[in-house]
C-alpha positions in Angstrom: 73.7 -28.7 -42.7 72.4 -26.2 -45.5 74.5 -28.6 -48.0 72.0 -31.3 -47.1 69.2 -29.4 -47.5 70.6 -28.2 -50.9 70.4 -31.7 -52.0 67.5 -32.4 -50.8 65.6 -29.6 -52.6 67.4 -30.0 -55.8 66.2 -33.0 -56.0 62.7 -31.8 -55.9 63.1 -29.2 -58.1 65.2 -31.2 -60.7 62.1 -32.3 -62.0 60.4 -29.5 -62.6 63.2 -27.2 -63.8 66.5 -27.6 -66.0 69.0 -28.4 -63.9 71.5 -25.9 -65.5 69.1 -23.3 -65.9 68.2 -23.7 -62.0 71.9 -23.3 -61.2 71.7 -20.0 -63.0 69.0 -18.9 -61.7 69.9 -19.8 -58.4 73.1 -17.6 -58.4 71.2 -14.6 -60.7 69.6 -14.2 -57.4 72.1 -14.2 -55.2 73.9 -11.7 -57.3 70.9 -9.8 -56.4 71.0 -10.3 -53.0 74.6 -9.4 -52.4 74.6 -6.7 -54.5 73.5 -3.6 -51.9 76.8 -5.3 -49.8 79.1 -5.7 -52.3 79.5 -1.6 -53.5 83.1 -1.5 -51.6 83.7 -3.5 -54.6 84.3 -0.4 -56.9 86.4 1.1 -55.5 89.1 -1.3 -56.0 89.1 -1.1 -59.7 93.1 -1.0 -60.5 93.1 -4.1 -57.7 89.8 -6.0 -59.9 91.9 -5.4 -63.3 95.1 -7.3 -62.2 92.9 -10.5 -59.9 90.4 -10.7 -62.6 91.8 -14.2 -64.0 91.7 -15.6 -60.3 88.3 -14.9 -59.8 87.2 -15.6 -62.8 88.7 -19.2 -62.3 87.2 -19.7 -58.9 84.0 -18.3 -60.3 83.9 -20.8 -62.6 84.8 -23.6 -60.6 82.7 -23.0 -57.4 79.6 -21.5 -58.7 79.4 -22.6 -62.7 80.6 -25.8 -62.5 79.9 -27.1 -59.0 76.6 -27.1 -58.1 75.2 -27.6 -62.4 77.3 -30.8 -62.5 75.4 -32.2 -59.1 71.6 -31.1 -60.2 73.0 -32.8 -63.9 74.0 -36.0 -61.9 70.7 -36.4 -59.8 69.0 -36.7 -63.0 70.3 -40.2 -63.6 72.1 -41.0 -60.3 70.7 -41.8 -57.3 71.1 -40.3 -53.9 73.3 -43.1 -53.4 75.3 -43.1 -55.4 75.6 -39.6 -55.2 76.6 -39.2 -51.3 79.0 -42.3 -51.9 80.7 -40.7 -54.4 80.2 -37.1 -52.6 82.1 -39.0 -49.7 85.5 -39.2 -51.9 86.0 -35.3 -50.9 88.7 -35.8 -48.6 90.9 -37.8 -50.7 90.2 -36.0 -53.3 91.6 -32.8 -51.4 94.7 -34.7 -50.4 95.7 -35.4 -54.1 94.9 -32.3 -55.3 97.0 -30.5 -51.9 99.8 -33.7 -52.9 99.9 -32.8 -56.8 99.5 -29.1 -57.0 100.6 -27.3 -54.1 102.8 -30.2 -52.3 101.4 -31.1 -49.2 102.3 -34.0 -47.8 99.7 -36.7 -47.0 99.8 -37.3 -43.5 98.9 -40.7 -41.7 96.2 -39.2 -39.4 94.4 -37.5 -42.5 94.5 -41.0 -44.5 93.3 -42.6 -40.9 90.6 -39.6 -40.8 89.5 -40.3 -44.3 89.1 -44.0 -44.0 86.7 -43.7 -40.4 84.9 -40.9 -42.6 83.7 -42.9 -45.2 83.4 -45.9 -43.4 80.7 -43.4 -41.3 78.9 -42.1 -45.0 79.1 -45.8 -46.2 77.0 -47.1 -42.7 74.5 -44.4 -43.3 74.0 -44.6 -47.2 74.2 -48.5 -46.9 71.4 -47.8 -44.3 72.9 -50.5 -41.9 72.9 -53.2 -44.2 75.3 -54.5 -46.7 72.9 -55.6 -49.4 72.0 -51.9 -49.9 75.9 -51.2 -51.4 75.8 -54.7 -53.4 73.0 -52.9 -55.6 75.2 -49.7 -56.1 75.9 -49.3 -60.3 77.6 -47.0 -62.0 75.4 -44.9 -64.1 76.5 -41.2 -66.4 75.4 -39.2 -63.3 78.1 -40.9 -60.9 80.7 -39.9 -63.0 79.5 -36.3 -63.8 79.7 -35.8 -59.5 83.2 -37.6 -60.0 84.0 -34.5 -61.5 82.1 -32.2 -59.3 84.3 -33.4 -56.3 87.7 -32.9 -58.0 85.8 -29.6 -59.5 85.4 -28.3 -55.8 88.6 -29.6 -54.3 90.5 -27.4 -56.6 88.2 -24.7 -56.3 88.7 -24.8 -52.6 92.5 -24.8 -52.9 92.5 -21.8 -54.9 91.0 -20.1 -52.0 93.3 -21.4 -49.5 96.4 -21.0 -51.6 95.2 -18.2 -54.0 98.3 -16.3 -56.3 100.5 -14.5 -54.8 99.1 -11.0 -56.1 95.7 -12.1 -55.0 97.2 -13.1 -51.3 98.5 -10.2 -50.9 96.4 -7.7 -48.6 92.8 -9.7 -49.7 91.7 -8.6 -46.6 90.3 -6.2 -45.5 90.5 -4.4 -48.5 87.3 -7.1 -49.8 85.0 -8.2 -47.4 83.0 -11.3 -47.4 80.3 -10.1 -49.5 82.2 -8.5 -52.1 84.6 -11.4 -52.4 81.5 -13.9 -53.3 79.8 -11.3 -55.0 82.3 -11.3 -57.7 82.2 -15.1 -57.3 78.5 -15.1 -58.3 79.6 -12.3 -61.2 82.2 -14.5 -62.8 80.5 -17.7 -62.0 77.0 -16.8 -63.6 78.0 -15.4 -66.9 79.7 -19.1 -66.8 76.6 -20.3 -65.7 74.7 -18.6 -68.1 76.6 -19.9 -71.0 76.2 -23.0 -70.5 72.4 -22.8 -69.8 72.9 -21.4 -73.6 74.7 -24.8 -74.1 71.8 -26.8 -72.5 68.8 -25.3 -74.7 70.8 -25.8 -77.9 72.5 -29.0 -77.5 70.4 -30.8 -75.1 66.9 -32.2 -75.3 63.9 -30.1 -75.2 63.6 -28.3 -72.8 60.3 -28.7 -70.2 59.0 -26.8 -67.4 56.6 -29.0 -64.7 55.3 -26.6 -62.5 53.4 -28.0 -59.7 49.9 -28.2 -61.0 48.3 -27.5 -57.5 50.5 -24.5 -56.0 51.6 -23.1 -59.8 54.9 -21.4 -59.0 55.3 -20.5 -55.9 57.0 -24.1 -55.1 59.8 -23.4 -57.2 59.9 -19.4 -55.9 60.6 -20.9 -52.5 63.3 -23.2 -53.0 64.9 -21.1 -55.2 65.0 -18.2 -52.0 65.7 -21.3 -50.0 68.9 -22.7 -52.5 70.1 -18.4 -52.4 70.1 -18.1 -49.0 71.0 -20.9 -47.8 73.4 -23.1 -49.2 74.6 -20.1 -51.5 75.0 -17.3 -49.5 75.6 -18.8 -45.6 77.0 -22.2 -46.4 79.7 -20.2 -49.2 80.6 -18.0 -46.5 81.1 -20.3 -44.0 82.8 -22.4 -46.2 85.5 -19.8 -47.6 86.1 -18.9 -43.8 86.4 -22.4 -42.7 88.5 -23.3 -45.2 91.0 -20.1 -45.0 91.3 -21.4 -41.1 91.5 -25.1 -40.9 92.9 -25.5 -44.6 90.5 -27.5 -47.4 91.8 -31.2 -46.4 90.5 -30.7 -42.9 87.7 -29.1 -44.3 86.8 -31.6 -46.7 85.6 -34.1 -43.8 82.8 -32.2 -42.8 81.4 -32.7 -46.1 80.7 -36.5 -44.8 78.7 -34.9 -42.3 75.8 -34.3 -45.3 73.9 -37.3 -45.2 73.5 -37.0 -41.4 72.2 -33.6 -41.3 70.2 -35.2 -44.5 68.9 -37.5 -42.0 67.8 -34.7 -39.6 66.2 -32.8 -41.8 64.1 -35.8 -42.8 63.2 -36.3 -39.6 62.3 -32.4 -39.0 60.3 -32.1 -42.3 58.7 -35.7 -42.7 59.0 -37.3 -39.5 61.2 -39.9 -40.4 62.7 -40.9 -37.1 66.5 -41.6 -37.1 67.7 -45.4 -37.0 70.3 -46.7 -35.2 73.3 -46.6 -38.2 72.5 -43.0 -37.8 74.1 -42.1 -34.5 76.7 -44.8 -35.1 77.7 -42.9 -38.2 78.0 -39.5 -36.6 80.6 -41.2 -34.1 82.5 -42.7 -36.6 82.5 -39.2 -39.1 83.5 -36.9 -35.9 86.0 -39.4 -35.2 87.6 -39.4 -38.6 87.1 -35.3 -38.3 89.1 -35.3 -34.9 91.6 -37.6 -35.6 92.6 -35.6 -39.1 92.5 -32.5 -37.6 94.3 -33.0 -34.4 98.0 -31.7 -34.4 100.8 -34.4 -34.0 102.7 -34.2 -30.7 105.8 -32.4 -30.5 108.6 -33.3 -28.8 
């Protein structure tokens, strides 16, 4: 749900802020945020020396890469497209589990996948099938490509992290510490590459909203901290360390439903009926992936 909204106020913002630069700031604040709860943090300096690599990576990956490579495709993609491709998570997940860690691929995850998408495809296609015959592939599409192989690796680490990592994680770090250094790793990341965006990109503008001046952009950025950064990443990392990232991975389908809801909280767009219909067919795909087989 917090996902949804994510996208749905990047996309406001994307036009009035560099999208790299408003990943960074997005997780500069958050750092804030987390810091008071993070202090346990400190004391487990021999422990941060040797798992510094691993977080690092994750940091990376989850925070730096993620979420910059999404507000970079919405600048040329369309929502559409977006979702669509957003949709591939699952499988995505399953290849990387196949290829890196080698979990087998089992019929009712393939089964779950296909009545997953097929629910994404209804909604996004809005009920009708000459919505998809307009979809094109544009630069953006393939840079969220990459965000969704980005975040299926990222969320394998965290349910197969190394051994020395795995090894008494918890309790020793709590929630907040273990994103905090997240955020750490995953800004400086972040910040280099907002480095990389002033040089190498094109000018770079700031469009303010003439009427309200700044305050706009002040509270979606609160909005992207606490929200999808701090709530969703949390319930993510938890979901994820008990279901595993393949089952995980088909809630992600759920985002352009709860987009729908929040459209029709904030705007008063009422649902239509592909949006129901869609629901049934993502919770199918959810139940029928996650379900265990029968034993004997």
């Amino acid at each position: 749900m917090l996902w949804a909204g994510n996208a749905v106020v990047g996309r406001l913002m994307v036009a009035q802020l560099p999208p790299v630069m408003m990943n960074a700031l997005r997780w500069a604040l958050v750092a804030l945020i987390l810091a008071p709860l993070a202090r346990g943090v400190w004391q487990q300096g021999p422990r941060l020396r040797v798992q510094w690599p691993y977080l690092a990576l994750i940091g990376a990956l989850g925070v730096g890469s993620y979420n910059a490579l999404q507000y970079l495709a919405l600048q040329t993609s369309s929502p559409l497209n977006v979702t669509l491709i957003a949709s591939s998570m699952p499988i995505w997940m399953m290849l990387v589990g196949a290829v890196a860690h080698g979990q087998r691929i089992l019929r009712r995850q393939a089964l779950g996948a296909v009545l997953s998408m097929a629910g994404v495809v209804l909604v996004m296609a809005q009920g009708r099938w000459s919505v998809l015959q307009q979809f094109q592939w544009v630069p953006g599409d393939w840079l969220m490509l990459l965000a969704a192989l980005i975040w299926s690796i990222y969320s394998w680490l965290l349910a197969r992290p190394p051994r020395s990592v795995a090894q008494a994680r918890y309790p020793a770090w709590g929630w907040a510490e273990f994103l905090w250094l997240q955020v750490v790793f995953g800004l400086a990341f972040a910040l280099l590459c907002t480095g990389l965006e002033f040089q190498v990109g094109p000018p770079v503008a700031f469009h303010p909203d003439s009427v309200h001046g700044w305050w706009p952009l002040a509270g979606g950025l609160l909005f992207l901290a606490l929200g999808p950064s701090i709530l969703a990443y949390w319930a993510w990392g938890r979901g994820v360390q008990a279901v595993g990232p393949t089952v995980a991975a088909f809630f992600n389908n759920l985002t352009p439903v709860f987009a729908a809801l929040w459209s029709w909280c904030l705007l008063g767009q009422w649902p239509q009926w592909y949006h129901p219909a869609a629901f049934v067919l993502i919770a199918a795909g959810i139940l029928v992936s996650s379900t265990p087989p029968r034993t004997a």
